[in-house]
C-alpha positions in Angstrom: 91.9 124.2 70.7 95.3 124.7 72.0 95.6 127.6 74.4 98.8 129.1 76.7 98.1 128.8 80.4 100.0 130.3 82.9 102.5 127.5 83.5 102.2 126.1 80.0 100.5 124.8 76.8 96.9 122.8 77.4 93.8 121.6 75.7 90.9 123.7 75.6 87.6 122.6 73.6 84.5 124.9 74.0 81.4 123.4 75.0 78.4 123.7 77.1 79.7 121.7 80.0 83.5 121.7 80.2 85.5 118.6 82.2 89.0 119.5 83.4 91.9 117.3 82.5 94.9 116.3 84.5 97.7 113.8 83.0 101.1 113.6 83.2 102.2 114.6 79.8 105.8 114.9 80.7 107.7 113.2 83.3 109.6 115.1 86.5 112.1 117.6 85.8 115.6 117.1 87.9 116.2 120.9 89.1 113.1 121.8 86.8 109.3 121.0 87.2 108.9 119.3 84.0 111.1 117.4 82.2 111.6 117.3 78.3 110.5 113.9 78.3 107.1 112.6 77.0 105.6 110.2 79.2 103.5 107.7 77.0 100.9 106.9 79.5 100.0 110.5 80.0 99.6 111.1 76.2 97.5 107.8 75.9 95.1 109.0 78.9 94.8 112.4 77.4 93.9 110.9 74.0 91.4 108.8 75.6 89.4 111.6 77.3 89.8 113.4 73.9 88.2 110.3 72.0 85.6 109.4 74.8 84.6 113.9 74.7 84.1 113.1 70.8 82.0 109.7 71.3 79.7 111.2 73.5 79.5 114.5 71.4 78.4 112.5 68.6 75.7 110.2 70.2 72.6 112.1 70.3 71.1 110.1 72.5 73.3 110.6 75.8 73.3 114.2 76.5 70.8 115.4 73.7 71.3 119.5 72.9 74.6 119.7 75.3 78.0 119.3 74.2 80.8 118.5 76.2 84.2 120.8 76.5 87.2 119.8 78.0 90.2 121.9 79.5 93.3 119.5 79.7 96.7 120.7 81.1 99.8 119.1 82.0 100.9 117.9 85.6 104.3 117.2 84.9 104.0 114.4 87.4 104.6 116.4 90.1 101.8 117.0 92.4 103.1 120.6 93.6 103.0 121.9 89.5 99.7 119.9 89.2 98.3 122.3 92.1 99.2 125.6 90.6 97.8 124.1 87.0 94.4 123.2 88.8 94.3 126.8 89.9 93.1 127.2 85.8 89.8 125.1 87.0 88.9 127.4 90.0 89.1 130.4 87.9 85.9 129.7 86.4 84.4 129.2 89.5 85.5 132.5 91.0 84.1 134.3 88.1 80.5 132.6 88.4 80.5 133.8 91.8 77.6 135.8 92.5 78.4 139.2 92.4 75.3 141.3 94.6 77.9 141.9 97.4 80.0 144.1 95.3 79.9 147.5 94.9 81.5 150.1 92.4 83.1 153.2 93.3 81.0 155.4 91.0 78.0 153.7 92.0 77.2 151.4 88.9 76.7 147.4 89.1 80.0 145.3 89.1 80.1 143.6 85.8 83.0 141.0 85.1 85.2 141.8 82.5 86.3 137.9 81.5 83.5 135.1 81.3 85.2 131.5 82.1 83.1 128.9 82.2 83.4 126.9 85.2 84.9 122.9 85.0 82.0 121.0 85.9 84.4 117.9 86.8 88.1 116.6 86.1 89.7 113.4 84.9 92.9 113.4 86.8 95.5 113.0 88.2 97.6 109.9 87.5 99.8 109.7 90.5 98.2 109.7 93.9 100.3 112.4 95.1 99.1 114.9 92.3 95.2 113.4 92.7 95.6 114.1 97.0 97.2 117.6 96.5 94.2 118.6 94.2 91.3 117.0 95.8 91.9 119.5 98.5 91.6 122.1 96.3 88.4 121.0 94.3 86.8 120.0 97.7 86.4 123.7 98.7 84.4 124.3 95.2 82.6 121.3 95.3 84.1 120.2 92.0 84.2 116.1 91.5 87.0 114.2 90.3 87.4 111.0 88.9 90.9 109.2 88.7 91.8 106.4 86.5 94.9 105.5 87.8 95.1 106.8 92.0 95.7 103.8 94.3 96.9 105.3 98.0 94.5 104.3 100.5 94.6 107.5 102.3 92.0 108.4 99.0 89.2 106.6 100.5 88.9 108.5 103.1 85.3 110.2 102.3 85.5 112.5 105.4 88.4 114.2 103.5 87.9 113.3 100.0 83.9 113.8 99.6 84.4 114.9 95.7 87.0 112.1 94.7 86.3 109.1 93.0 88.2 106.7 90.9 88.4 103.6 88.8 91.0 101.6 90.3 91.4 100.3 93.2 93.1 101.2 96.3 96.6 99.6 96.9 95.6 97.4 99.4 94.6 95.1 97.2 97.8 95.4 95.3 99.7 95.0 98.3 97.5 91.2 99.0 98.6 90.2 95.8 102.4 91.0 96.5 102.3 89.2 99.6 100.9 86.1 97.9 103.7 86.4 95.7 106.4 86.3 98.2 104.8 83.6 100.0 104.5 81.0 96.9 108.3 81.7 96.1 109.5 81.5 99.7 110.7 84.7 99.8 109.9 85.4 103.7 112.9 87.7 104.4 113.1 90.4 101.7 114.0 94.1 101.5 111.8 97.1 100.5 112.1 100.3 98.4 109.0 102.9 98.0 108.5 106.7 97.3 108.0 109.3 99.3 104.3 110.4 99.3 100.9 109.0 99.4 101.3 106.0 97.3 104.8 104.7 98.1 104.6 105.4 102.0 100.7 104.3 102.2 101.3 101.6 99.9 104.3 100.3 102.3 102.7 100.9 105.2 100.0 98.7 103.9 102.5 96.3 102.5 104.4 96.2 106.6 101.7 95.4 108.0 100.0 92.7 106.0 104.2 90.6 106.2 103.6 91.3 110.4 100.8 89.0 109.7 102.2 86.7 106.8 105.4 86.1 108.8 107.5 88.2 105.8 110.2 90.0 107.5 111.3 93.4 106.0 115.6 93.3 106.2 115.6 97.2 105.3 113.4 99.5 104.3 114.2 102.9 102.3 112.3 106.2 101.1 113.4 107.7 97.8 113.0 110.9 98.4 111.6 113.6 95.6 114.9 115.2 94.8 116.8 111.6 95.4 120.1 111.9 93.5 122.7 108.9 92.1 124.8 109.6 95.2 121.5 108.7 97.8 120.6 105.8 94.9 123.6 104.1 95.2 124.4 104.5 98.7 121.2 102.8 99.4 121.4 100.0 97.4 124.8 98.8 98.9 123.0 98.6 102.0 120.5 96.8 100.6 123.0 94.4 99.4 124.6 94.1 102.2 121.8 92.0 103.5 122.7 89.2 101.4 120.1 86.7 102.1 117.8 89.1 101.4 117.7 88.9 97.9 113.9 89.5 97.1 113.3 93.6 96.5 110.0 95.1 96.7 109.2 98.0 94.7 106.7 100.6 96.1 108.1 103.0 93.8 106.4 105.9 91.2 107.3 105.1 87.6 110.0 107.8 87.9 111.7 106.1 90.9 111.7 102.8 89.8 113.5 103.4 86.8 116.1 105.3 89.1 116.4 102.0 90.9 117.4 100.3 88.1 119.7 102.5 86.7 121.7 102.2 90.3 121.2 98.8 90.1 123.0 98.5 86.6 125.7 101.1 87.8 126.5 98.9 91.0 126.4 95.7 88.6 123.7 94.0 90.7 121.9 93.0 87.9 121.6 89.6 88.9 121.5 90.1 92.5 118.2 91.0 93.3 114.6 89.0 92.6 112.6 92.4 91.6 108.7 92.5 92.5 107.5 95.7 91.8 104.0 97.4 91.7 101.8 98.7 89.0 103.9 102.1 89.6 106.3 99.7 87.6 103.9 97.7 85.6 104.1 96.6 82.2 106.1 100.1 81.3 108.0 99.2 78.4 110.7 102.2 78.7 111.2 101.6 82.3 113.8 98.5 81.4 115.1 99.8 77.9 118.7 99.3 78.2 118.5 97.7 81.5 117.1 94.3 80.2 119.8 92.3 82.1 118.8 94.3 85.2 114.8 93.5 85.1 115.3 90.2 83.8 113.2 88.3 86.1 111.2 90.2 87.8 107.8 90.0 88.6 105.2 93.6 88.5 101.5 94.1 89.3 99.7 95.9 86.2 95.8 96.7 87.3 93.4 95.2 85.2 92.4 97.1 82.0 90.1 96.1 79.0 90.3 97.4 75.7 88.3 100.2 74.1 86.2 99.3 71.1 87.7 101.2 68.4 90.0 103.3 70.3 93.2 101.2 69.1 92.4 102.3 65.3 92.1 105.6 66.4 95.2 105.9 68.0 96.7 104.4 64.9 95.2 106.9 62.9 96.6 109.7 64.4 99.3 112.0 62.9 100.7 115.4 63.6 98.9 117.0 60.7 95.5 115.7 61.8 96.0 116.0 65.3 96.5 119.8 65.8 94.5 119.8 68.9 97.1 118.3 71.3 99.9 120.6 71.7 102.5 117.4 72.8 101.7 115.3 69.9 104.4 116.5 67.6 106.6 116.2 70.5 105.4 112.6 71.7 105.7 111.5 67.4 109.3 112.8 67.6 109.9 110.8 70.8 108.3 107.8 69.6 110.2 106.9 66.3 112.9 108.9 67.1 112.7 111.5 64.4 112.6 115.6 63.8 109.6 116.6 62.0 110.9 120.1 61.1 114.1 118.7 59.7 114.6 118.2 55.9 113.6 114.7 54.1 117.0 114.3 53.3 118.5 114.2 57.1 118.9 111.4 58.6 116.6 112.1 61.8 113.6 113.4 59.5 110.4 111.5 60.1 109.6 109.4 57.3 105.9 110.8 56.4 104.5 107.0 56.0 105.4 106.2 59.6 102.1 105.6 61.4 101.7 104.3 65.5 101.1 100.4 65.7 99.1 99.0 68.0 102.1 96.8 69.4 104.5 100.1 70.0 101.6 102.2 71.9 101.0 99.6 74.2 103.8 98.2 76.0 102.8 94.5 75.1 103.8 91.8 77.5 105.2 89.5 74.5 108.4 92.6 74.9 109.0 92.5 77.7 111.8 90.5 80.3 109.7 90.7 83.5 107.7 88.7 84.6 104.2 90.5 85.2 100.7 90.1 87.4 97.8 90.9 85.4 94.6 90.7 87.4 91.7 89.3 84.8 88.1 90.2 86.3 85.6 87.1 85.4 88.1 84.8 83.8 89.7 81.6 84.5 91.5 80.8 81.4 94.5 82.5 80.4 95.3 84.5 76.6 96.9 82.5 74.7 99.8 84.0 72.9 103.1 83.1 70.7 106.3 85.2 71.1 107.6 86.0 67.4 110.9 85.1 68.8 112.8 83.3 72.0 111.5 84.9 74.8 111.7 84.3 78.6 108.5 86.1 79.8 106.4 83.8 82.4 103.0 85.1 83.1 101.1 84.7 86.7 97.7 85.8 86.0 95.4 86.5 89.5 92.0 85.9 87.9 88.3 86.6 89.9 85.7 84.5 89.4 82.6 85.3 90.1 81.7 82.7 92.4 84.4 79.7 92.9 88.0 80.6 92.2 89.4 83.0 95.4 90.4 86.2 94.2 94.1 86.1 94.7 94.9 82.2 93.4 97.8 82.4 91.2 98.8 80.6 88.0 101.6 80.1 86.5 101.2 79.1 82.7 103.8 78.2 80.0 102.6 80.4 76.9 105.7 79.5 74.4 108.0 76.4 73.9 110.6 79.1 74.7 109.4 79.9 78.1 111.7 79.0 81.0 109.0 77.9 83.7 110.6 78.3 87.2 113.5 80.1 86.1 113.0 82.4 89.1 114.8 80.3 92.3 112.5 79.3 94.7 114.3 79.5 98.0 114.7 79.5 101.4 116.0 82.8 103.1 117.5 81.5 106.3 118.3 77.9 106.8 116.6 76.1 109.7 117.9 75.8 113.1 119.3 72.5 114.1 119.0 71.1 117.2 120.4 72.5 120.4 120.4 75.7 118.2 118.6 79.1 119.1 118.4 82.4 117.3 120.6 85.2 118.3 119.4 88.3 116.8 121.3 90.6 115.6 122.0 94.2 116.9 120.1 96.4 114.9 118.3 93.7 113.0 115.0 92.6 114.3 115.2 90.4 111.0 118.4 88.2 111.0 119.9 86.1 113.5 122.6 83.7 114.2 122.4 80.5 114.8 124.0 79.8 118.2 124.2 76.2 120.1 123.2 75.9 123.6 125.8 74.1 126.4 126.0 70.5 126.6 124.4 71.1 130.0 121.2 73.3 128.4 118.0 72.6 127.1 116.1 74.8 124.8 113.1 76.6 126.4 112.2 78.2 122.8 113.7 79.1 119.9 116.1 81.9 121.6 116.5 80.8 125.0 118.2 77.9 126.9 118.3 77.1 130.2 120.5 75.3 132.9 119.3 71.8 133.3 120.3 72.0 137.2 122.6 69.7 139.0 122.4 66.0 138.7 120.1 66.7 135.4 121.2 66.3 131.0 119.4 67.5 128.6 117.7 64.6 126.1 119.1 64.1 122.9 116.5 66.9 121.0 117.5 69.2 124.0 113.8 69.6 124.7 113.7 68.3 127.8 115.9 67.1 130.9 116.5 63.6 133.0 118.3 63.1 136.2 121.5 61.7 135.7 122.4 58.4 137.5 124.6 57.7 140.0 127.9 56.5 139.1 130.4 55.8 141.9 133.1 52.7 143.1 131.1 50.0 144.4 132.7 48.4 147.8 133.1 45.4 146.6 135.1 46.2 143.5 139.3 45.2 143.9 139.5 49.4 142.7 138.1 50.2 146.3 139.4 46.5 148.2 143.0 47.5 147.5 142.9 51.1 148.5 140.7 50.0 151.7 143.3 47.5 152.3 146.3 50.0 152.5 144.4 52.6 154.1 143.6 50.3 157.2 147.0 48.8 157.6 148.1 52.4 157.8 145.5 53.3 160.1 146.3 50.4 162.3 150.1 51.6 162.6 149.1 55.1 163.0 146.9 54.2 165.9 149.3 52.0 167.4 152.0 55.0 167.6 149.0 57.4 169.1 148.9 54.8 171.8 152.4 54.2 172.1 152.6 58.2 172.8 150.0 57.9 175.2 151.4 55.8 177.6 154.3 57.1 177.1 153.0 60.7 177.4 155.2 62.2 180.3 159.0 60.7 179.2 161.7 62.8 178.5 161.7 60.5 174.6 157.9 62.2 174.4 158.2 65.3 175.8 161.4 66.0 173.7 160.2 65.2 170.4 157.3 68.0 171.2 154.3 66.2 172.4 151.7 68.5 171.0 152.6 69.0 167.3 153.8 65.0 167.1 149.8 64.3 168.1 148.8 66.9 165.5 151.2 64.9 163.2 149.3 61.8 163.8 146.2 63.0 163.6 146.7 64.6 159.7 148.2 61.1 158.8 145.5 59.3 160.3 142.4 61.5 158.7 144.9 61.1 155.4 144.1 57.6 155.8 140.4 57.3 156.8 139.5 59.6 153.6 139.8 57.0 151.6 136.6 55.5 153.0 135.2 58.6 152.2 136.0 58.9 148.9 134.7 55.3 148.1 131.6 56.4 149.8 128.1 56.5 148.2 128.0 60.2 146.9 125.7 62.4 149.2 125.9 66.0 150.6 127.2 65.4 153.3 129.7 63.0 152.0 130.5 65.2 149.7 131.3 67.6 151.9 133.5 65.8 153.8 135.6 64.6 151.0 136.5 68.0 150.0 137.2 69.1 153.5 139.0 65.9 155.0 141.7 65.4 152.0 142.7 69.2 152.3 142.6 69.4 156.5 144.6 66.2 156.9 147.3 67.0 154.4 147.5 70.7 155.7 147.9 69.2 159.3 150.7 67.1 158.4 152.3 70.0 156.4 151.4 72.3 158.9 152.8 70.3 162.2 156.0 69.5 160.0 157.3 72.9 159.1 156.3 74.5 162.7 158.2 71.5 164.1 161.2 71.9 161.3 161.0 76.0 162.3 161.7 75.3 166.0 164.4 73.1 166.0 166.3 75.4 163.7 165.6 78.6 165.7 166.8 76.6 168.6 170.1 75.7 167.1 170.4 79.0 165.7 169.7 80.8 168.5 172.2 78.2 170.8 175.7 79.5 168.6 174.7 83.3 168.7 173.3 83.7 172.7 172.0 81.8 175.7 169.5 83.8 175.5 165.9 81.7 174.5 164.2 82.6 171.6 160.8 83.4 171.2 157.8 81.4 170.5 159.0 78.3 170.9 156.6 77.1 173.9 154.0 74.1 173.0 151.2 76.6 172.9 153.0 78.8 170.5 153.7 76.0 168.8 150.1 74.7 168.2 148.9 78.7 167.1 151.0 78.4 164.4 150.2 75.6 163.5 146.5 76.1 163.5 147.4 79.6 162.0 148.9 77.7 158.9 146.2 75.0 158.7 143.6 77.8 158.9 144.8 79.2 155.9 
């Protein structure tokens, strides 16, 4: 039964038809293919095909007079090895080709030294990147596969994958359920982590655009890549955590790469910094959070939907490494499973006890054990198991159950199975708080995610959520900054004693400033006039008379053009008076001046010259 291959051991049962085997028996290798680890699922699925080969071997009545072989070999979870292991099916193939063409050099038949019998079909793989890299192959030799654990979308795809079929379903299904998830806990602004190939980057992709729709925004995103080291783990988590109101982390990550994740999460002591919500690539895995219990406490994981086997539980239990001889990785998966040497002596510490037998409870990784939270989906049901924990446990259990007619498929429950169980001990919360009013969101350079909440002017209303605008002159924003309504007019009333007193004074003034005007006038050509410079004295008297008028103007009813005037009469008439005094003051002393050093007459010092300068300095 057990055979060497090329890469490594396998399973190999004789029959009339043979069905190829794919599973991941070990996990991933670091700077090696495979690993030295056992991963249980694999071992489990291998078992089953072994059990379901013998049921239908023994029934008579399904495939009367043909017996069933199988050829099984390890993937090591890595869809590159699992391609050069599938070359093992296409040998058979090759050798069954027809032979007519071929011609020998001395002239006699070709005859084929080897006789493999071809794989008629093959269970496998696990992981959608090992089922996509090997559906390629089997698709040129028209060899069907059937996986039971395959989720990408991309697998669908019947123009590329005519010979692939599975028993799950695709991730987008997976990917409704995790948005519905998000949305009844609030979470709408969230990070993401997934895997590179088929299933993490089809399942995000999936996953992005069904929160476009949901109004879930994605903070950051990161690929794990294949060879992704502690360094690249942990450098991308302190990014993630930088987003601190982004507290929600989906997982889109192979069983390999999640526990990665949460091994950097316990390193970086974020263990109660994140909500986890992972998919069935995390699952109900018991080993996954072994040792990282106070990192996965909490979180909340989509397992597909699975029933039991009739009968295949007690056969499982009755399986030991003397009676199982036929799988080459059972010794190694009963060392890995009690923790034990079977080729030690009875009398060392690690030898395996020979009553030790698997349980039921240990093979599968029961959801009584486990911290996180899980989503189970339940086909044709709409009550919950009913279950007691044998000791204090915080495990909540949201069931998405189909019924065949009423309940939506995607309605989730939340039940209380123990007295122990914490219900709503996961926060409910709101990611960004709401804006107030007058507020609008900023957003944030290189975040299309987060903003910042910024207040508009006093003078602004809000045109949307990130805009305001300028309500315009003479116009204020309402009180919810929604709208705008013209101001009213406020101004001094005539008939206030704030406007009679100043009108008062201003006339007086006026009256005495006129009076001189006409006092120069009739005087205009006397030596008194004429020497006190005639032209910048009226100039004088004009500044102090428009000086005096703008107070009329300022008590004025507000208006453009009254308005205008105020700002240019109280500057002109003050200038003026300014002006005419120091051109005045100026000539006078350059007089004097002049007088003491020379007879000579000094320059500019003619009326005209006088009244340039004058309007040179009011002008400016």
């Amino acid at each position: 039964h057990i055979f060497q291959g090329a890469l490594g051991s396998g399973v190999k049962i004789d029959g009339d038809v043979i069905l190829g085997g794919l599973f991941p028996v070990h996990e991933k290798g670091e700077t090696t293919s495979c690993s030295s680890t056992i991963y249980n699922r694999g071992i489990q699925r291998l078992e089953a095909m072994l059990y379901a080969v013998d049921l239908i071997n023994k029934d008579t009545t399904l495939l009367p007079y043909v017996s069933l072989g199988v050829n099984i070999l390890d993937t090591c979870s890595k869809d590159t090895y699992a391609l050069n292991q599938s070359l093992e099916f296409i040998r058979g193939s090759l050798d069954a080709m027809d032979v007519s063409g071929l011609e020998c050099s001395d002239k006699k038949p070709p005859r084929v030294k080897y006789h493999a019998k071809p794989v008629k079909g093959v269970i496998g793989g696990s992981y959608s990147s090992v089922s996509q890299q090997v559906a390629n192959l089997f698709r040129l030799f028209r060899i069907p596969q059937i996986s039971p654990a395959s989720t990408a979308k991309a697998l669908s795809d019947k123009d590329r994958f005519e010979f692939f079929a599975r028993t799950v379903p695709p991730d987008t299904f997976q990917v409704r359920a995790l948005v519905d998830i998000l949305q009844v806990f609030n979470w709408s602004y969230v990070s993401a982590i997934y895997s590179e190939g088929s299933y993490g980057e089809s399942g995000f992709d999936e996953f992005h655009k069904l929160s476009q729709i949901r109004n879930i925004c994605i903070a950051l995103a990161t690929k794990i890549p294949h060879n992704a080291n502690h360094n690249f783990l942990d450098s991308a988590l302190r990014s993630h955590m930088k987003k601190t109101t982004a507290t929600a982390m989906v997982l889109f990550t192979r069983m390999d790469d999640t526990k990665k994740v949460l091994e950097a999460a316990g390193r970086l002591g974020a263990a109660r910094h994140f909500h986890w919500v992972g998919s069935d690539g995390w699952g109900k895995q018991r080993h996954l959070v072994e040792g990282l219990e106070d990192v996965a406490e909490g979180a909340i994981t989509i397992e597909l939907t699975s029933k039991p086997v009739e009968g295949f539980n007690q056969h499982m239990k009755s399986l030991t490494p003397e009676g199982n001889v036929r799988n080459p990785w059972f010794v190694e998966y009963w060392e890995t499973f009690f923790g034990c040497h079977l080729n030690t002596r009875p009398t060392e510490d690690l030898a395996c006890d020979p009553d030790f037998r698997l349980s039921v409870v240990g093979l599968w990784d029961s959801h009584l054990d486990l911290d996180p939270m899980k989503v189970v989906f339940s086909e044709n049901s709409s009550e919950a198991p009913s279950s007691v924990c044998s000791h204090p446990c915080k495990v909540g259990e949201i069931k998405i159950m189909q019924q065949v007619r009423h309940l939506l498929v995607g309605e989730i429950k939340i039940m209380q199975q123990v007295r122990h169980l914490l219900v709503g001990e996961i926060k409910i919360m709101q990611q960004a708080r709401h804006l107030l009013v007058g507020e609008i969101m900023i957003m944030q350079q290189g975040d299309t995610c987060c903003w910042i909440c910024t207040a508009c002017k006093p003078y602004e209303m809000m045109v949307n959520q990130s805009a305001c605008k300028d309500c315009g002159p003479g116009w204020w924003p309402h009180d919810n900054m929604s709208s705008c309504y013209k101001l009213p007019h406020r101004y001094m009333k005539w008939d206030t004693l704030f406007a009679l007193v100043p009108m008062a004074i201003s006339c007086v003034g006026s009256f005495f400033t006129l009076t001189v005007i006409g006092i120069f006038l009739k005087y205009h050509d006397t030596p008194v006039v004429k020497a006190s410079g005639r032209e910048l004295s009226y100039m004088l008297l004009c500044g102090i008379l428009i000086c005096y008028l703008n107070t009329f103007l300022l008590i004025a009813t507000p208006g453009v053009i009254i308005c205008a005037c105020q700002r240019f009469g109280v500057g002109f008439g003050f200038s003026l008076i300014y002006s005419a005094l120091l051109t005045k003051t100026n000539r006078i002393s350059r007089i004097f001046d002049s007088a003491s050093r020379s007879a000579r007459r000094p320059g500019f010092i003619s009326p005209k010259s006088q009244v340039i300068i004058t309007c040179f300095l009011v002008s400016i």
